[in-house]
Structures are given as C-alpha cells and as structure tokens.
C-alpha positions in Angstrom: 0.0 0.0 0.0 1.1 3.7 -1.2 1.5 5.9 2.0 1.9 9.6 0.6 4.3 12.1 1.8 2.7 15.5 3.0 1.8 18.0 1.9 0.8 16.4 -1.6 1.5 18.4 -4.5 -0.3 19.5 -8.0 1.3 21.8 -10.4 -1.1 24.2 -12.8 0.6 25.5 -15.7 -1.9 27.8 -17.6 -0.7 29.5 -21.4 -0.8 28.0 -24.7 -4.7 28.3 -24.2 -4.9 25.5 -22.1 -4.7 24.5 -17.9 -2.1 21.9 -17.1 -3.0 20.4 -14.0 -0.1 18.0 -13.0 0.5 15.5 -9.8 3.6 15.1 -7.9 4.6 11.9 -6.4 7.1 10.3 -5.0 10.5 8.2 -6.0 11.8 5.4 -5.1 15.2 7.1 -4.9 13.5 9.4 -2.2 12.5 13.1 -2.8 9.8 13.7 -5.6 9.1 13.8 -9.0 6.6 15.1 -11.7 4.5 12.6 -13.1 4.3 11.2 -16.1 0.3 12.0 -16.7 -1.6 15.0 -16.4 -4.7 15.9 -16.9 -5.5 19.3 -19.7 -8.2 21.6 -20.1 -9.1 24.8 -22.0 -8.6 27.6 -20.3 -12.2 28.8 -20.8 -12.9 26.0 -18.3 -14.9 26.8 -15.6 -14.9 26.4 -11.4 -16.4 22.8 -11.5 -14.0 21.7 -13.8 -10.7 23.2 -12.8 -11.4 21.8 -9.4 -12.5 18.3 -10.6 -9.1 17.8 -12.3 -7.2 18.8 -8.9 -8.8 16.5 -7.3 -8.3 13.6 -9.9 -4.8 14.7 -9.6 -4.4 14.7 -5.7 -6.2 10.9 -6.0 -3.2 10.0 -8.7 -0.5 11.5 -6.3 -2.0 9.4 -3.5 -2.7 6.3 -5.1 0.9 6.2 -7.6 3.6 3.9 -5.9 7.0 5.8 -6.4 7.7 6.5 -9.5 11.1 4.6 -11.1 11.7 7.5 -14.0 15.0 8.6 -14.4 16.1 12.0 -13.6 15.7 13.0 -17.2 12.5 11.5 -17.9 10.9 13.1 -14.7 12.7 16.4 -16.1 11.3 15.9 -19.6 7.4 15.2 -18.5 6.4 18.9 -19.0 7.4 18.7 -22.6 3.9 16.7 -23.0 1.8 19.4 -21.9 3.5 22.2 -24.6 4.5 22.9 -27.9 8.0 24.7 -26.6 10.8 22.7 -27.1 13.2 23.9 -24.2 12.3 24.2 -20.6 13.1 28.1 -20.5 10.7 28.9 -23.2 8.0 26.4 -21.6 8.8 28.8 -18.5 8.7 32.2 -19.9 4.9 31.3 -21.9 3.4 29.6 -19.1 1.9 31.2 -15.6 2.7 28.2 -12.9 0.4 27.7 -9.7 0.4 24.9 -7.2 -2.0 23.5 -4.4 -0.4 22.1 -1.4 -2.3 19.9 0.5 -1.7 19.5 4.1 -1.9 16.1 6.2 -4.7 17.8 7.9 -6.3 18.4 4.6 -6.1 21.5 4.5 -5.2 23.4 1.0 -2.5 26.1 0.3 -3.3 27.3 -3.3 -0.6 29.9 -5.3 1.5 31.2 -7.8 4.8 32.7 -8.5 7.0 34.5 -10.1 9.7 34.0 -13.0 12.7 34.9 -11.5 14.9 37.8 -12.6 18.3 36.2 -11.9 18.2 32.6 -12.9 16.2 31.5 -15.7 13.8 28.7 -15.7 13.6 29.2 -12.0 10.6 30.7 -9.5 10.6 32.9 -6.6 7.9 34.8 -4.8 4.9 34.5 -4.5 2.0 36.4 -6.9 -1.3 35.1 -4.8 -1.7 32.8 -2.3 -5.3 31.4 -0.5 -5.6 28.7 2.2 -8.6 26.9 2.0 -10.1 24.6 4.5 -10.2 20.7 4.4 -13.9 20.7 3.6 -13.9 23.3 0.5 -16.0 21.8 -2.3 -15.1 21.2 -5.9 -16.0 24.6 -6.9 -14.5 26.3 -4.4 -11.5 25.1 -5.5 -11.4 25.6 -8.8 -12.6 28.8 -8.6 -9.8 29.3 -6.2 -7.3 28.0 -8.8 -8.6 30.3 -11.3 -8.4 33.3 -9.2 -4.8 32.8 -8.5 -3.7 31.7 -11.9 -5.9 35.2 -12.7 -3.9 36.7 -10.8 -0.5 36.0 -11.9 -1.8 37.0 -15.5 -3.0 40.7 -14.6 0.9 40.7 -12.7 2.6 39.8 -15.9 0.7 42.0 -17.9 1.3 45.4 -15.7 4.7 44.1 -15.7 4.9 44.0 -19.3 3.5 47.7 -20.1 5.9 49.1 -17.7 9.9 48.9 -17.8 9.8 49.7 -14.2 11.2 46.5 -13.1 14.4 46.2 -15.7 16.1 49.2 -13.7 18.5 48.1 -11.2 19.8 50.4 -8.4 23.9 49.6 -7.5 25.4 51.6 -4.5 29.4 52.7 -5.3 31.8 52.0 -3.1 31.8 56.2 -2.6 28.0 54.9 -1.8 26.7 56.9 -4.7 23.8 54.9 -6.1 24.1 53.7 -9.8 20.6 53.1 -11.8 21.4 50.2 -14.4 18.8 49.3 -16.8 18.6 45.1 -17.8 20.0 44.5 -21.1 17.3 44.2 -23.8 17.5 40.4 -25.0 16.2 37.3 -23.2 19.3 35.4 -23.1 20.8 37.6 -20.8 21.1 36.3 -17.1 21.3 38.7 -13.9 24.6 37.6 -12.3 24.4 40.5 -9.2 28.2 40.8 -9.1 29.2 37.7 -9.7 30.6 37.3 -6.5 33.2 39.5 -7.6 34.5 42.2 -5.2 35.6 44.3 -8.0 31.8 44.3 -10.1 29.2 46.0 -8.9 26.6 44.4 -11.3 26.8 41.7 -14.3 24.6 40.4 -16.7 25.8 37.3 -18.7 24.6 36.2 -22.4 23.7 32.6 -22.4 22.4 30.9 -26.1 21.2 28.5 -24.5 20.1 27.4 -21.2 22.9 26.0 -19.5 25.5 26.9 -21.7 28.6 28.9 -20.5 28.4 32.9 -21.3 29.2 33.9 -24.8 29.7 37.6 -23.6 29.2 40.2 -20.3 27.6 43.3 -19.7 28.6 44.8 -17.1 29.6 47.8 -14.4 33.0 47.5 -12.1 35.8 49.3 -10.7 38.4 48.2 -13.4 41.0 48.3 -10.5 43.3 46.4 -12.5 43.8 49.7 -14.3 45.1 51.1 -10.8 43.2 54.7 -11.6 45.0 55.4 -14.6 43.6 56.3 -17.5 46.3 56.6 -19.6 46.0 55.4 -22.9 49.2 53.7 -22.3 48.6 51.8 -19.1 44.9 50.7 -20.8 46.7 49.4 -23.8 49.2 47.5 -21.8 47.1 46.7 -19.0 44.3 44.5 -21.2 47.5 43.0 -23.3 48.7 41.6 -20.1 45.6 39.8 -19.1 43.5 39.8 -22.7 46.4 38.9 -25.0 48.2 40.8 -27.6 45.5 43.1 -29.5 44.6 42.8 -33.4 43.1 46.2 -33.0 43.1 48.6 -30.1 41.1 52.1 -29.8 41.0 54.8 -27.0 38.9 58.0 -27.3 37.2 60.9 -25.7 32.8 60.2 -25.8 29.9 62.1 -24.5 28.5 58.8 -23.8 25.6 59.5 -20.9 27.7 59.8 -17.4 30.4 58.5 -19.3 33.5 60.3 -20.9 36.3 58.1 -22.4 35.7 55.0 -24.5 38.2 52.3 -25.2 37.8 49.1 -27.3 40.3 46.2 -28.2 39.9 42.8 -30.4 41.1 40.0 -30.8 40.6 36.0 -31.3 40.0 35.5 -27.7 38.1 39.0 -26.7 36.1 41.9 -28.2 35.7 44.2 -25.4 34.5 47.8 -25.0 34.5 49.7 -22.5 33.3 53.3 -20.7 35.3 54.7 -18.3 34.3 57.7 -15.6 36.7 59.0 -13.1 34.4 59.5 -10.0 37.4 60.3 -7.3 41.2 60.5 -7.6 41.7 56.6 -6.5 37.8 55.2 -8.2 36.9 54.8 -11.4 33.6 53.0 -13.0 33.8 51.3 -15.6 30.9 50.0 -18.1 32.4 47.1 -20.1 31.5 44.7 -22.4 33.5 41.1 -22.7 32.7 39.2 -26.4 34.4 35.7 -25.6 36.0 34.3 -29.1 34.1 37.2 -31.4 35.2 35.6 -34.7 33.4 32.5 -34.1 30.3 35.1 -32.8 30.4 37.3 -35.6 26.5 38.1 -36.1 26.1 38.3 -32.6 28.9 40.4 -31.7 27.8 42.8 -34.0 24.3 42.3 -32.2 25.7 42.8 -28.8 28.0 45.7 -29.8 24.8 47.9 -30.8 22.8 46.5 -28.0 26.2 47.7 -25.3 26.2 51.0 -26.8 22.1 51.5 -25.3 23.0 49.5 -21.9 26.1 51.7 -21.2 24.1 55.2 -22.6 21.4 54.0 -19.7 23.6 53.7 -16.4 23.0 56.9 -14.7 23.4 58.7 -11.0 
C-alpha cells in the first residue's frame, strides 16, 4: 500500500490556451518527481472543472507507488503538456500555480513569479489562498482560477511598464548607480558575480545552460590602478587579454560616461566606458565578447545593444 508524503503536491501550468493540471509523487530514490500523466483543459474551463481535475490529480498523487523514471524523464514530462521545445521557453509562456495539501487536509493554493536572476527558476509569491479541508469542488477551482488570474493581470502590468528592468547599484563612494537590464532574453542577472571588483553583471547565455558567450557589465576596473592613460589601458588589457589585433582609445559624450576604449582580438572583443568618479575610483561599463570571430552576427548584435546599456547607467 502507497503511504503519501505530506503536503501532496499538483502543479497548474496555464498559457498555450490551455490548464495543465499536473501530480507530484514520489520516487523510489527518495524526494519527488513530476509525473508522467496529467490531466488538460481549456482555459475557458470553468470552477467545476478546474477543481474536478485537482482533485483527480491529488487521488493520482495518492494512489501512484513511487515513480522509477529517471532524472531526465521526470525532467522531460512537462514537454507533454507544450509545444515549446526547451524548458526556459516552456517557463517564460506559461503562468505556474500549485496546491499544497496539508496532512490535515487542508489546502495552500498559489503562484509565482519567473525569476529575474536565474532562468527557468521561480521565486515569490504572486497570490496565495488557504482553504479549509472541507472546500468543495467549486471552491477550489474557482480558487485555482483566481490565483492563476492573478499572476496573469501581474505579468501584464509588468509588461506595459519597464519599471522592473532598472537596477539600483550603490558605489563604493556609496553613490547609487541606476542600471537598466539589457534588452535580449538570453541575458542572465549575475548580481556581481561574487566579484568584489563588479558592482553588477549580466551574462549572455544561447542557451540554457551553456557557459556565457559575452558580459555586460559595471566595475571598478582596479586592475587599471586609476589610470587612464591610454598607455597603461593598452598594456594593461595586453597583459591579461592577450596581444590586440586592434586597439582604440577616445574621448565620448557617452551618458555619465566620458572616455571610451575598445580592443579585439581571437579571444576578446571588449568595449569599455570609463568615468573617473574620485582621484583613487573609477567605473567602468564594459562589455566582454568571448572568441568574437566565431560570434560574428552576434557580436555585432551585442556591440549595438552595449552602446544602449552603457548610454542607460546613470546617477
């Protein structure tokens, strides 16, 4: 006989124009793992249904013995339910509730949000409702409808304001620094990297998963040592970026920004803003194209898209 693990869990995936309503259950390794059958709905579906199908779902979870799937077939079971073909895009055209319900019975019924740092991942909540052991079928449903609702009206203020893609970043002369997230979805908030010399990064990944083709980002540039001579630049990016195929260094008007310097080669396109903010501190807005002649297009992309990220850091 099955014994379930509390507090069972249901996923709801809603987008696509249908409800993905998907059990939970347990492994035989330990832990838990999405199963393998779901039940899907239009989205036009009403109370009683919505809350028919978590119920039939809750039965599965208790009923299933633990599941023997591998790892990548528990990971790949969403793929079912969708016509995306990576887990990321699945994530970004899908709003994702759960119910959680308690050994007591009892029901905790929510969404979340996408999170802004890592990709495919979620993090607060949007709306959450606790509902009582007893609550009917369409109370439920109605329930799981409101919340998904919920998350829906979220995305879409979110998506008619830019609001959220401005960052604040406090100096180390504890001046605060507004940075505005680069406009492309592969690009993943890094914070600063857990570097003490960045104050804020944003990485370009092609895929999820895959190591960083390029960086945006805002630092110090102590390796520079506060000089800005065109000299100790040049010499200073040899040393750690290799000899350079082409090498630039100029006065720009660029936003806050008032020198610009840019070097090539196999290894490194990299571009960078520079502003002297105290004798011994100077910011720098950079960008780092890892092995630009095998990234031509997109370095060319990038380059145009740095020029709008570095014109929209300001005090």
């Amino acid at each position: 006989m099955n014994v379930p693990s509390y507090p069972l869990l249901v996923e709801i995936c809603k987008g696509e124009g249908r409800i993905a309503v998907i059990p939970i259950i347990s492994h035989v390794l330990g832990g838990s793992i999405v199963a393998d059958w779901s039940v899907l709905m239009p989205e036009t579906e009403g109370c009683f249904a919505v809350g028919s199908a978590v119920l039939d779902a809750v039965r599965f979870t208790k009923e299933s013995p633990p599941s023997e799937m591998t790892s990548e077939e528990g990971d790949a079971a969403w793929q079912k339910n969708t016509k995306y073909k990576s887990w990321v895009s699945f994530w970004k055209h899908n709003h994702f509730g759960r119910v959680e319900i308690a050994e007591d019975g009892q029901y905790k019924i929510y969404t979340l949000q996408r999170s802004e740092k890592r990709r495919g991942l979620y993090t607060e909540f949007i709306k959450l409702v606790y509902l009582p052991a007893d609550a009917d079928v369409e109370e439920i449903g109605r329930t799981v409808i409101d919340v998904l609702e919920a998350s829906e009206e979220y995305y879409k203020d979110r998506k008619e304001s830019e609001a959220w893609r401005r960052k604040v970043v406090e100096l180390l002369d504890e001046t605060s620094l507004t940075v505005i997230y680069p406009k492309d979805r592969h690009f993943e908030d890094c914070e600063d990297c857990n570097a003490a010399e960045i104050y804020q990064c944003y990485e370009y990944h092609t895929q999820e998963g895959s190591e960083s083709s390029a960086d945006f980002f805002v630092g110090m540039a102590t390796e520079l040592d506060c000089s800005l001579e065109q000299e100790n630049v040049a010499s200073t990016w040899q040393r750690i970026y290799g000899k350079a195929d082409y090498f630039e260094m100029k006065e720009a008007n660029h936003g806050i920004f008032k020198l610009r310097a840019e070097m090539r080669n196999k290894d490194c396109h990299k571009i960078s803003y520079f502003l002297q903010t105290a004798e011994d501190l100077l910011l720098e807005c950079g960008m780092q194209v890892h092995q630009p002649n095998r990234r031509k297009k997109l370095d060319e992309k990038l380059a145009a898209l740095f020029e709008e990220f570095a014109l929209g850091c300001s005090f």
